[in-house]
ROTOR-70244 format. One line per 3 residues: their letters; for each residue x, y, z of C-alpha. Coordinates in nm, 2 decimals. Layout:
N
a	X:Y:Z ~ ... .
This chain:
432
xxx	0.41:-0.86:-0.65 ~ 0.23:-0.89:-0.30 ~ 0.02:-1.12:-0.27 .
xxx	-0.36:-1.02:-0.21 ~ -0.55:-1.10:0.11 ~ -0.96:-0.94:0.07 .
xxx	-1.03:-0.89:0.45 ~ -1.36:-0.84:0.57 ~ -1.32:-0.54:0.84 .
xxx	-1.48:-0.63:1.16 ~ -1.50:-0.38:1.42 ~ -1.64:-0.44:1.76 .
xxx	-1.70:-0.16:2.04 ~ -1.97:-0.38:2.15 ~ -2.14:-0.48:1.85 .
xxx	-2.03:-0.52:1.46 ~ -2.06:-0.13:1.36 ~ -1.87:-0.18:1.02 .
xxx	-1.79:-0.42:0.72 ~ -1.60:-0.39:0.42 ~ -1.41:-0.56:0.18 .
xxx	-1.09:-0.44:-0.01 ~ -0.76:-0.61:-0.01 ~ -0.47:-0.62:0.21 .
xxx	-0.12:-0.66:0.09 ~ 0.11:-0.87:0.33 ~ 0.41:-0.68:0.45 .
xxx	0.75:-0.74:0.26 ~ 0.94:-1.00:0.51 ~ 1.27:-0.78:0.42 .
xxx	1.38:-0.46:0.26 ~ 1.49:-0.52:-0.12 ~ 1.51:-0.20:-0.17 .
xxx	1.43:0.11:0.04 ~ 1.23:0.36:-0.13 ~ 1.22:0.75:-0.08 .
xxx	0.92:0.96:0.06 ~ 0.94:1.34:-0.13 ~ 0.75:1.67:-0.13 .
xxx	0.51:1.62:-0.41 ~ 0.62:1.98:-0.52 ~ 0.95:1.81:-0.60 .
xxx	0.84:1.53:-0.83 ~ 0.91:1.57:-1.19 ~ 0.56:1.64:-1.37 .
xxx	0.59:1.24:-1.53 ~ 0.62:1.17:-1.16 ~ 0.30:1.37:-1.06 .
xxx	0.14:1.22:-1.30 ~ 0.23:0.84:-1.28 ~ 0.12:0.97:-0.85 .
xxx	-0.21:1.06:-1.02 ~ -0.32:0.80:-1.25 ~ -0.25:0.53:-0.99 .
xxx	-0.47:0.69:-0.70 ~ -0.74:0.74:-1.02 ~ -0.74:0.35:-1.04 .
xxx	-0.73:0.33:-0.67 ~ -1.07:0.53:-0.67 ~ -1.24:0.33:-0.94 .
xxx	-1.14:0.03:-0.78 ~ -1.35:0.20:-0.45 ~ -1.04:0.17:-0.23 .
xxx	-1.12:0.52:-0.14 ~ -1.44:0.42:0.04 ~ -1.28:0.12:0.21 .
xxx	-1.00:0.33:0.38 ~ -1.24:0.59:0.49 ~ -1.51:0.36:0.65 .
xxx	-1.22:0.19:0.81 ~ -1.05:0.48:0.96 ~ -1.41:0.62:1.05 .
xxx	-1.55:0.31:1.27 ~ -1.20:0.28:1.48 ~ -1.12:0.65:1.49 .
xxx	-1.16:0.67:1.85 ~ -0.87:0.38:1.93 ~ -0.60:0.56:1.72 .
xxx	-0.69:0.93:1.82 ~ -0.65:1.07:2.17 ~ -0.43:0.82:2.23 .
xxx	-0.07:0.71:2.18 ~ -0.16:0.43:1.91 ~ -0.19:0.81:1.68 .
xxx	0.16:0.77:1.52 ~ 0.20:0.36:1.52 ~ -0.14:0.35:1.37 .
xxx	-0.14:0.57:1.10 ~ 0.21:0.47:0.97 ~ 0.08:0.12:0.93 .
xxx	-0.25:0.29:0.77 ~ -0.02:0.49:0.51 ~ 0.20:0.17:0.42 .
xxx	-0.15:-0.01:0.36 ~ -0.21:0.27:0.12 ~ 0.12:0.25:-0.05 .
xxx	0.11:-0.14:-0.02 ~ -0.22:-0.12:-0.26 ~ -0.02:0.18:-0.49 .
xxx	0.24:-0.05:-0.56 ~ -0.05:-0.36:-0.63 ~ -0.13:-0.12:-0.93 .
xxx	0.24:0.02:-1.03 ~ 0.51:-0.14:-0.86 ~ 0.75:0.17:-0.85 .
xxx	0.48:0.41:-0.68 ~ 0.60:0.58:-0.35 ~ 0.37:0.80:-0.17 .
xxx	0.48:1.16:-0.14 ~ 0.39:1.42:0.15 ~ 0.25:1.75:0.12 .
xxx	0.48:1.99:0.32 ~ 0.16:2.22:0.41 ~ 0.47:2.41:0.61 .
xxx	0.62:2.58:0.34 ~ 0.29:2.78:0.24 ~ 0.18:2.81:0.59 .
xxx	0.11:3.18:0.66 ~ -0.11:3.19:0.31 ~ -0.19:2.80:0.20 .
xxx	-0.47:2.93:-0.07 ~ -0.10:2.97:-0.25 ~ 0.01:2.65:-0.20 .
xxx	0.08:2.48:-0.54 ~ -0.08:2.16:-0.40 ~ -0.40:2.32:-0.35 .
xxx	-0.43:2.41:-0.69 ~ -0.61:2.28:-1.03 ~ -0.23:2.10:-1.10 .
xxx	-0.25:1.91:-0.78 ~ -0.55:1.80:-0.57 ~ -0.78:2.07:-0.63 .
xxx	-0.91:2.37:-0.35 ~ -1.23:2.45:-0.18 ~ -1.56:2.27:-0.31 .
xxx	-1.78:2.48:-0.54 ~ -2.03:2.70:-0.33 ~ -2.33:2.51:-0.39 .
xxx	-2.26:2.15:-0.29 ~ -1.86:2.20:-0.17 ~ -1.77:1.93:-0.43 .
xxx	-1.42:1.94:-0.55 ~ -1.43:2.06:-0.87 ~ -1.07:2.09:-1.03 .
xxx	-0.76:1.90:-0.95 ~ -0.64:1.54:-0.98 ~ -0.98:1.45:-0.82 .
xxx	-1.23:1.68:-0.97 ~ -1.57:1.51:-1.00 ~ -1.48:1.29:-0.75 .
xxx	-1.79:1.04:-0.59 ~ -1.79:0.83:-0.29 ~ -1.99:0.58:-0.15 .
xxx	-1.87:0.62:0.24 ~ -2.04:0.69:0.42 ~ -2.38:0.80:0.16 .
xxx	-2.33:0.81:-0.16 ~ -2.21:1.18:-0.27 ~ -1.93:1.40:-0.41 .
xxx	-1.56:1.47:-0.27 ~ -1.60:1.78:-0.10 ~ -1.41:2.05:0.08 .
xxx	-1.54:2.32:0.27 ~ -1.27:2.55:0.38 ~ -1.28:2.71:0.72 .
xxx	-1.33:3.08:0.63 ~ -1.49:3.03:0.31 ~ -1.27:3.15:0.07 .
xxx	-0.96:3.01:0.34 ~ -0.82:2.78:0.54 ~ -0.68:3.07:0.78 .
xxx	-0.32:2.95:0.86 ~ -0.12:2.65:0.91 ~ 0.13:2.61:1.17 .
xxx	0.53:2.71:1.10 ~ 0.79:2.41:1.12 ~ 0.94:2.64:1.32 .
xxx	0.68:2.59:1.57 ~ 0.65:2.21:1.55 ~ 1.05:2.18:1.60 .
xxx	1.02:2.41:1.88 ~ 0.76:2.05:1.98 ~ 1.07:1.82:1.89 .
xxx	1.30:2.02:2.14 ~ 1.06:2.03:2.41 ~ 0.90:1.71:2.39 .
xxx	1.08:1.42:2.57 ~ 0.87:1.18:2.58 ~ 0.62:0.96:2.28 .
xxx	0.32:1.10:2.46 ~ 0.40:1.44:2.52 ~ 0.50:1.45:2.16 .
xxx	0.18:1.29:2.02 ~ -0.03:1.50:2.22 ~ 0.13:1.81:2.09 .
xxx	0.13:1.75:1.74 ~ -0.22:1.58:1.66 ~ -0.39:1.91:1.91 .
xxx	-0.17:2.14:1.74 ~ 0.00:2.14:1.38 ~ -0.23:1.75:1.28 .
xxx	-0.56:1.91:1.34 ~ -0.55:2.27:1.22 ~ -0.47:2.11:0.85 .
xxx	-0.80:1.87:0.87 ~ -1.03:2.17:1.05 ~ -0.89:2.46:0.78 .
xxx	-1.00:2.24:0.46 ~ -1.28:2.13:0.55 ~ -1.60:1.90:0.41 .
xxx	-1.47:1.53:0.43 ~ -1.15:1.64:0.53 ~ -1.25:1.70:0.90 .
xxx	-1.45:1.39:0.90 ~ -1.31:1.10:1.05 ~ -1.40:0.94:0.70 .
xxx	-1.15:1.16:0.56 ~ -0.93:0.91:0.38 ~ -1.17:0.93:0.14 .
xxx	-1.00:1.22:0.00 ~ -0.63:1.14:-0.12 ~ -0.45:1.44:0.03 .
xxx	-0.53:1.30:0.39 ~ -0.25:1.02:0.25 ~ 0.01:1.32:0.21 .
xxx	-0.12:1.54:0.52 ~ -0.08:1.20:0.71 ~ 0.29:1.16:0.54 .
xxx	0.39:1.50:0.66 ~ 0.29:1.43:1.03 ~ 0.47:1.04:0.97 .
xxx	0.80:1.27:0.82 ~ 0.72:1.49:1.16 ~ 0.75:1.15:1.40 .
xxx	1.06:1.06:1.22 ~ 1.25:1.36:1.24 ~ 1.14:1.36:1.62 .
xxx	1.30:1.01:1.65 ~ 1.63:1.08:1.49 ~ 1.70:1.30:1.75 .
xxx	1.76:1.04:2.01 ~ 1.81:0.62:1.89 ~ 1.64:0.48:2.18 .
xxx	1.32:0.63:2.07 ~ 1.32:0.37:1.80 ~ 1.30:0.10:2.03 .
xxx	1.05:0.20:2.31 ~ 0.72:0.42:2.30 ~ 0.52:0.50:2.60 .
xxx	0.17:0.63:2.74 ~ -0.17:0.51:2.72 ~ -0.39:0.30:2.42 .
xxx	-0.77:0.46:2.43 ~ -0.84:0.17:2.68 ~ -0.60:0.33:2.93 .
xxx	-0.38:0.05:2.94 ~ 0.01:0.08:2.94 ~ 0.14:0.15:2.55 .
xxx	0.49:-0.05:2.50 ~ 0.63:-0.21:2.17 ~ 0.45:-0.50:2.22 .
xxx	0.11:-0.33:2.23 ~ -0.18:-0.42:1.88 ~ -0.27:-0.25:1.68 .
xxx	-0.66:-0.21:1.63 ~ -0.74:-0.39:1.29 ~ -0.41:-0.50:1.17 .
xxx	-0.32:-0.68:1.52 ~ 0.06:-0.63:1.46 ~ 0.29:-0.52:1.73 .
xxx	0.35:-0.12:1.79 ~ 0.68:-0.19:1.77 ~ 0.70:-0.34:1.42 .
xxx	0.66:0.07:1.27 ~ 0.93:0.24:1.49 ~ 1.20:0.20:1.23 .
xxx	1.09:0.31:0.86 ~ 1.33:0.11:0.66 ~ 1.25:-0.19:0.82 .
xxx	1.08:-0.50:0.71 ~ 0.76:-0.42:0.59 ~ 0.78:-0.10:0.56 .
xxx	1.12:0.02:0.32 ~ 1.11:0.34:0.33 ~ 1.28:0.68:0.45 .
xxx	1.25:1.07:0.40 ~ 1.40:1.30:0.17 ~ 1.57:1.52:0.41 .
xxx	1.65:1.28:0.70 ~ 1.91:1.03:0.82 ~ 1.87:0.68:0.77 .
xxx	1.73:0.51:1.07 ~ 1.87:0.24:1.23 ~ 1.79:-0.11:1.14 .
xxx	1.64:-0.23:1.44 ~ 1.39:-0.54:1.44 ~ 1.47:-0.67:1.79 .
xxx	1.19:-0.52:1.98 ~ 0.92:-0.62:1.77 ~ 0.76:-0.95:1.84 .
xxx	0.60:-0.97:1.46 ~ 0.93:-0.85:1.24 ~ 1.12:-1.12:1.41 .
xxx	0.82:-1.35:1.34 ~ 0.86:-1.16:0.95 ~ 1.22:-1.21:0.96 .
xxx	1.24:-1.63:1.05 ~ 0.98:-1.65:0.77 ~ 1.20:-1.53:0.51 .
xxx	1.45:-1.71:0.64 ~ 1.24:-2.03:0.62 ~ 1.24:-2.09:1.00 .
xxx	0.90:-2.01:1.11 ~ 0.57:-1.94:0.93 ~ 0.36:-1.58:0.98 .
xxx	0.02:-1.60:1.08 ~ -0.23:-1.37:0.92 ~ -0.31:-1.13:1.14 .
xxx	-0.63:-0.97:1.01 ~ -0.94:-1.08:1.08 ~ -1.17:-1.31:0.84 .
xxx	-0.97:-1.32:0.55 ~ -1.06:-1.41:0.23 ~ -0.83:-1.52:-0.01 .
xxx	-1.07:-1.40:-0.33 ~ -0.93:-1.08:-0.59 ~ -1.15:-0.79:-0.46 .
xxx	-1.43:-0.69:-0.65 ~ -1.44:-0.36:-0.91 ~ -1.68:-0.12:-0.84 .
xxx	-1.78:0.11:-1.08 ~ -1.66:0.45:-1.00 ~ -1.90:0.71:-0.93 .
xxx	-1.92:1.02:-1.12 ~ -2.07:1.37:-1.04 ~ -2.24:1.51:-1.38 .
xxx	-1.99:1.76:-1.51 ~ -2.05:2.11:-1.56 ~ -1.96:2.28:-1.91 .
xxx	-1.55:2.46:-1.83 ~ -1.50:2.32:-1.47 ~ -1.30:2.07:-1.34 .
xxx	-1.05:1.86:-1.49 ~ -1.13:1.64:-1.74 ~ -0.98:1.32:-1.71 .
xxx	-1.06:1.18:-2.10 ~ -0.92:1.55:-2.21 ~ -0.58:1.50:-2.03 .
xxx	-0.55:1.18:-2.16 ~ -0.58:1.32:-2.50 ~ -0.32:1.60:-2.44 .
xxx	0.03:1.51:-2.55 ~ 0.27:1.47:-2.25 ~ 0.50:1.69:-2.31 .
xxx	0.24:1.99:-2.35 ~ 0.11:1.84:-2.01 ~ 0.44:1.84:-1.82 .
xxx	0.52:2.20:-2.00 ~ 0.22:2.32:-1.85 ~ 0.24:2.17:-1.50 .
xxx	0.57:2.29:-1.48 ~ 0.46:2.65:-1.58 ~ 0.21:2.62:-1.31 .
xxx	0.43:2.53:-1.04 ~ 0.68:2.84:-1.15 ~ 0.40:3.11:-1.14 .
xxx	0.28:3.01:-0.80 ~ 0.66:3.00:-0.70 ~ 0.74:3.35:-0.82 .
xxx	0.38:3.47:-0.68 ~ 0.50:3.32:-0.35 ~ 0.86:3.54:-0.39 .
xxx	0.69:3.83:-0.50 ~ 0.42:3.84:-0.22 ~ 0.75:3.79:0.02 .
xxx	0.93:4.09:-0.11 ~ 0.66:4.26:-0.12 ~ 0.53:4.18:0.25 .
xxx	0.92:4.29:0.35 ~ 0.85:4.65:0.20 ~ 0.54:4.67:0.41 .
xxx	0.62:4.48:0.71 ~ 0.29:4.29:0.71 ~ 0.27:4.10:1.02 .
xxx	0.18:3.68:0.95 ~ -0.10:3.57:1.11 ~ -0.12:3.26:1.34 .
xxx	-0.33:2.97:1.31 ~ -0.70:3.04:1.50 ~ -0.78:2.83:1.75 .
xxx	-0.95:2.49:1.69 ~ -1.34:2.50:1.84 ~ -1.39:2.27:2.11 .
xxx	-1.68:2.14:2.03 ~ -1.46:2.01:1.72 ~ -1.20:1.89:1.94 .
xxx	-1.44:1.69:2.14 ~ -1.60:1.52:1.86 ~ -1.29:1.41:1.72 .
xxx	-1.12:1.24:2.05 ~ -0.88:1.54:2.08 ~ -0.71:1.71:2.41 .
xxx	-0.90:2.05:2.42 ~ -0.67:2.13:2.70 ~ -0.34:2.04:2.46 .
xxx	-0.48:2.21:2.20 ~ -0.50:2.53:2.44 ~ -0.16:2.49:2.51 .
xxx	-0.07:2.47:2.16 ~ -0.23:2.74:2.06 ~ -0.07:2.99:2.34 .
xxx	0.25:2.80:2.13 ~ 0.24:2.86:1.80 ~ 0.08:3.25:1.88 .
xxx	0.37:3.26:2.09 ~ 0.65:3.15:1.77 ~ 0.46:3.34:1.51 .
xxx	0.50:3.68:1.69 ~ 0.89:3.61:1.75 ~ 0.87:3.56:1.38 .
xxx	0.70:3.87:1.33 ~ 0.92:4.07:1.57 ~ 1.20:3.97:1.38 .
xxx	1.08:4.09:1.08 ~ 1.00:4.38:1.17 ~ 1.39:4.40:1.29 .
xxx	1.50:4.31:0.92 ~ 1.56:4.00:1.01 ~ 1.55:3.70:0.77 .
xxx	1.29:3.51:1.02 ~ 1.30:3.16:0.97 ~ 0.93:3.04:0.97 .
């Protein structure tokens, strides 16, 4: 069991704009075991919901609040910049660190937003058995899902919500056919991180909308697994060539020289201590890729991680004004329900399991055979897919983004999506 640490988050650009308190787990000194990241599609329905229940607690427990006021007052050091990936890897282990404070055997899954990316209103995982879809009309509260009736406290006290870009839509995601074309063409960390948080990063957070394109959006659970994705993304990027385990380059937002031994903003550990996934501290790998290798030697803090274990050297805390107290419950708050909407939580908790799982399962299957029907039936017409639209600037700019990149991206992915159309209209099986 980790050990907890309450830290009182500090941030400075100037003057104290933020503090919280909710607990930080110490990273693991070494790997006992190395745990697997899947599509959440994939989990058995006990799975789903053992996923479920634990990020329920994490929400009563106003976790929820703390990550999104902490993301939200240093969003502008880990965006624009190349402390994007080391950043939110660390963020997302934070997240599974406090998972595993409530259930021990939780593992954070992704959302592959990918596989439903010319049509994501069919996306299982954007349904009434996953997180839920577009907020109601009136307020844009999420309504259904695993967090229907959701309250926050960040940053005013209010509902979830989710707006989606075109009302009814998100419009499209982007192909993984067009972010490996990224991985091919990308040979260095910051051409890589540029492209993907202007491009494929971005057009998830803009299409859903409400909180999600709010730099609070970790108040909602589904950033977690959006985030996992892009981590999954970086990975898969990195297991093309070793030596980008061991070196990253570009610019922090303060325009001085990224390496390995570069902080990071809150945590203070060393960039180079999240380049390797199943490392200490971190323990885990993806589905679907190779095991990286086990390299600790360029990070300054896993060796400092690694003599502690060993019993040669102490590790200082690293976070600021820490507190060595159990955090405080708050009291979750709820939206009044109305009569046939949402998802109950006391009424799933009365339904027996195996009706549940039954059900789930049933539910996944229909969208699954809508999704193969809609393909065969798209193949009789020859209905051309539609790319993503591009992001508005005045959006970019808000959110520290490249509206240059994101030009470039765009002129990208339009680019792939026709080819992908063009070979469809040959007869071609396109791979998307």
């Amino acid at each position: 069991m980790l050990r907890y640490i309450c830290v009182a988050i500090i941030v400075i650009v100037g003057e104290v704009i933020a503090r919280t308190t909710f607990p930080m787990p110490r990273l693991a000194p070494a790997c006992t075991t190395t745990t697997v990241r899947r599509d959440i599609v994939t989990l058995s329905p006990t799975e789903q919901q053992r996923f479920f229940r634990v990020v329920r607690e994490m929400h009563r427990r106003g976790w929820m609040d703390g990550f999104g006021s902490m993301h939200d007052h240093i969003a502008h050091q880990v965006h624009g910049s190349e402390q994007f990936f080391a950043w939110h890897r660390r963020f997302l282990r934070h997240f599974e660190a406090l998972m595993q404070e409530i259930d021990p055997d939780a593992v954070l899954p992704y959302w592959n937003w990918a596989t439903y990316w010319q049509n994501p209103y069919a996306d299982p995982v954007l349904s009434s058995a996953f997180f839920g879809g577009n907020g109601r009309p009136t307020d844009n509260c999420v309504m259904d899902g695993a967090e229907a009736r959701w309250g926050r406290n960040y940053p005013t006290r209010s509902c979830l919500t989710r707006k989606f870009r075109y009302g009814a839509g998100t419009g499209s995601f982007w192909p993984m056919r067009a972010v490996r074309d990224i991985m091919t063409s990308a040979k260095t960390h910051a051409q890589f991180r540029s492209r993907i948080e202007n491009g494929a990063h971005g057009i998830v957070h803009l299409g859903l909308g409400g909180d999600f394109e709010t730099m609070w959006a970790p108040v909602d659970v589904l950033f977690f697994l959006h985030h996992a994705m892009i981590d999954k993304i970086w990975a898969e990027w990195q297991s093309r060539d070793p030596q980008r385990f061991e070196r990253v380059d570009g610019y922090d937002s303060a325009r001085q020289a990224l390496t390995v031994d570069s902080a990071m903003p809150f945590y203070g550990e060393d960039v180079g201590s999240t380049l390797v996934t199943n490392g200490p501290g971190y323990c885990y790998v993806y589905d679907d890729l190779p095991m990286p290798p086990a390299i600790v030697k360029k990070s300054k803090f896993l060796m400092a991680l690694t003599k502690a274990a060993n019993g040669t050297a102490p590790v200082a805390d690293r976070a600021p004004n820490q507190i060595p107290e159990e955090p405080q419950l708050r009291q979750e708050p709820q939206l009044s329900p109305q009569p046939g909407v949402g998802l109950d939580d006391d009424a799933v908790a009365d339904t027996d399991t195996d009706s549940k799982e039954a059900a789930v399962q049933l539910y996944i299957k229909g969208h699954r055979l809508a999704a193969i029907d809609a393909q065969a039936s798209a193949k009789a017409r020859i209905v051309d897919f539609v790319a993503p639209q591009p992001m508005d600037a005045s959006w970019l700019k808000q959110r520290n983004y490249d509206v240059g990149e994101a030009a470039r991206m765009q002129k990208l992915v339009d680019d792939v999506v026709d080819k992908i159309n063009a070979e469809r209209r040959q007869g071609l099986d396109a791979d998307a």
